[in-house]
C-alpha positions as CSV (number, residue, x, y, z in Angstrom):
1,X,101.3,86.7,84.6
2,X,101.2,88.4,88.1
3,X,97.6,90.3,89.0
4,X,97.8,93.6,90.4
5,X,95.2,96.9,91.3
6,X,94.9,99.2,88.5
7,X,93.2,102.1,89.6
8,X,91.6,105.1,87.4
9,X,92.6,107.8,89.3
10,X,91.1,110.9,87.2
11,X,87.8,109.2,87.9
12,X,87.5,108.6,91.9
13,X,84.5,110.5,93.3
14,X,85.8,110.0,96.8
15,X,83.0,108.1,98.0
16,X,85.5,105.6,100.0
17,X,83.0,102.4,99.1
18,X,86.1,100.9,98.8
19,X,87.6,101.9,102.2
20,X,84.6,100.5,104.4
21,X,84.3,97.6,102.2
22,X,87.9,96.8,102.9
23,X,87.5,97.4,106.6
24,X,84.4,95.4,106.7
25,X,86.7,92.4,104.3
26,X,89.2,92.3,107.9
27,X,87.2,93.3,110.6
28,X,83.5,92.9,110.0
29,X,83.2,96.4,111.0
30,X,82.9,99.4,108.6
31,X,86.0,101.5,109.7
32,X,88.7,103.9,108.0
33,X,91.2,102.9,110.8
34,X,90.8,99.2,109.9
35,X,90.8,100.1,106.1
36,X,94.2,98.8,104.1
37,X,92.9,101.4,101.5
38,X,93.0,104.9,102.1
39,X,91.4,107.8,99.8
40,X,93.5,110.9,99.5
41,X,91.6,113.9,98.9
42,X,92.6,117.5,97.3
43,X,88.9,119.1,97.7
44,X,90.6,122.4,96.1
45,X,91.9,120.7,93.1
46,X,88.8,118.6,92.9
47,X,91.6,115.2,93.0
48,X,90.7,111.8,95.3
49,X,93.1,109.0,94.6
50,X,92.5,105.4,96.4
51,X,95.9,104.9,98.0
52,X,96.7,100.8,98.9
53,X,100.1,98.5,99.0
54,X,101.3,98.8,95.2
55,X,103.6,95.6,95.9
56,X,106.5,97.2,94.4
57,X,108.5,94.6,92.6
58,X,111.4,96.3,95.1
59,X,109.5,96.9,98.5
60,X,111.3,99.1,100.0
61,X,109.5,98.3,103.3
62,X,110.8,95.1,102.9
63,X,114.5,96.6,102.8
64,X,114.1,98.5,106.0
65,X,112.4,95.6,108.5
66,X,115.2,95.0,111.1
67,X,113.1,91.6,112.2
68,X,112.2,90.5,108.5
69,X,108.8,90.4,109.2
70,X,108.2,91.5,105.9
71,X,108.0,89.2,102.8
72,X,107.3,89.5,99.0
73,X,105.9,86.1,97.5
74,X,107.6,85.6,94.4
75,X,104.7,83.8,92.6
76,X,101.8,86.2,93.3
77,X,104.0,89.2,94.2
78,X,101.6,90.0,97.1
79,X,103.8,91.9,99.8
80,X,103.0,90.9,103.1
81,X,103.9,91.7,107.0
82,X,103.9,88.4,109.6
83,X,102.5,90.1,112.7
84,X,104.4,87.5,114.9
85,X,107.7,88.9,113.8
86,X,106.5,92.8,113.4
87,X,107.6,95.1,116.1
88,X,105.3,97.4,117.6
89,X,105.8,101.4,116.9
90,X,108.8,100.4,114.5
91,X,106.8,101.8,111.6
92,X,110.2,102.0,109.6
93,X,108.1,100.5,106.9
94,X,105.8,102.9,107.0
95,X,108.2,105.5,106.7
96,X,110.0,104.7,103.9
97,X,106.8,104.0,102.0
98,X,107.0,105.5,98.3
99,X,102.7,105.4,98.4
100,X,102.1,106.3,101.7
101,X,100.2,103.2,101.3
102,X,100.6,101.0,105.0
103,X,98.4,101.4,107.7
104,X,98.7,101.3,111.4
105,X,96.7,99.1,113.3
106,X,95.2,101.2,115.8
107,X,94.7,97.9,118.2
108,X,97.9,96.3,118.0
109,X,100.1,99.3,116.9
110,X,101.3,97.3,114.4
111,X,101.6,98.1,110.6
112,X,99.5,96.3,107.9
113,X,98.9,96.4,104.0
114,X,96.5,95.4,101.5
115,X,96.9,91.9,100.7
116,X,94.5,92.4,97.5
117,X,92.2,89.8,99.7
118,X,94.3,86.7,98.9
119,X,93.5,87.4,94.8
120,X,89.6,88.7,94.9
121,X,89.9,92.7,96.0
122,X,86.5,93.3,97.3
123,X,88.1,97.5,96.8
124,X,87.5,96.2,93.2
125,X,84.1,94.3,93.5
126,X,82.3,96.9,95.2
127,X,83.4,100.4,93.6
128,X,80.4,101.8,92.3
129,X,82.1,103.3,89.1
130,X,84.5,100.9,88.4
131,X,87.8,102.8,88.5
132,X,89.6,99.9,90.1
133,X,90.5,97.3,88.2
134,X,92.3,93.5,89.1
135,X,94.1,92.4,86.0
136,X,97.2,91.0,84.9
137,X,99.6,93.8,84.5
138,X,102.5,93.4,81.5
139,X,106.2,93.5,83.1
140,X,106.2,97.2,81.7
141,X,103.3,98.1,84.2
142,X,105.1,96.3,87.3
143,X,108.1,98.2,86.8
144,X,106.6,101.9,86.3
145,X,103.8,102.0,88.3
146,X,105.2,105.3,89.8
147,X,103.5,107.1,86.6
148,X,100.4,108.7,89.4
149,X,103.0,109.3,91.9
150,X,105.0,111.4,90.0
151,X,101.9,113.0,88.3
152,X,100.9,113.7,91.9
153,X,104.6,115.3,93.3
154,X,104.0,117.8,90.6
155,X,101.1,118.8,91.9
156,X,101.6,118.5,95.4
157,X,99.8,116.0,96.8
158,X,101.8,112.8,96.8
159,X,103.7,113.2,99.8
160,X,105.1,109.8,101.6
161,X,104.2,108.8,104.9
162,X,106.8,111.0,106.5
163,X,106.8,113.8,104.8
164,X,102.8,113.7,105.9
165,X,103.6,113.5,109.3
166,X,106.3,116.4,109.3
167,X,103.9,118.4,107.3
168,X,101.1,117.8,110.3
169,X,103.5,118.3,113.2
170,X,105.3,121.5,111.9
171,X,101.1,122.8,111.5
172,X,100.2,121.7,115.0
173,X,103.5,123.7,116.1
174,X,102.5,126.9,114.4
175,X,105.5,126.6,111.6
């Protein structure tokens, strides 16, 4: 049975342990830019959710790549981007994102995603109250993972990576 990131998302204190650790896991630095995880915060509605790669059993990022640089292993299910092949400021992947969950490299330009740390998350090891969990997930779990997301639409905070960046630009412009 396939292992993925369960995450206990009534429960996050938004301490983002989880963030610098995974920053740390890639870069041996502590930094949000380098992070593959990402905690969204709602201060007003008290609401931080950990956002990462979900490694939808249909990534749609994977659809959209016009150099297939994108690849879903079958055995682990681990989604994952071959930087050779990836094509920088394309970020259709990142667009079409369901979780707003891909990062851009802010060296390369490039986009990236959790890779779970090749089956030991340290996001998982090191948060202080345990809300995320590595398990084996049932084939019911794979295919509706989008329970939070839609839990979030209705209240207004789970916007996808475009509709983020619309939002900011139409602010910046006064709109």
């Amino acid at each position: 049975m396939r292992k993925i990131l369960f995450v206990d998302y009534d429960k996050c204190t938004g301490c983002e342990l989880c963030v610098l650790h995974c920053s740390f896991q890639k870069t041996q630095t502590f930094s949000r830019s380098h992070s593959a995880v990402r905690v969204m915060k709602e201060e007003e509605k008290g609401i931080c959710i950990p956002e990462m790669c979900q490694h939808c059993l249909e990534p749609e990022c994977l659809l959209v790549c016009p150099v297939n640089a994108i690849s879903r292993d079958e055995k682990t299910g681990i989604v994952s981007h071959d930087y050779k092949l990836c094509i920088k400021g394309c970020k259709l992947c990142l667009e079409v994102c369901s979780y707003g969950a891909l990062s851009l490299d802010p060296v390369t330009g490039k986009v990236f995603e959790c890779n779970q740390c090749l089956g030991n998350p340290v996001c998982a090891r090191v948060c202080p109250i345990e809300i995320i969990h590595y398990q084996e997930a049932e084939p019911a779990a794979l295919s509706d993972k989008d329970t939070w997301k839609r839990r979030l639409l209705k209240q207004g905070m789970g916007k996808t990576a475009s509709e983020k960046r619309f939002a900011s630009i139409r602010s910046k412009k006064g709109e």
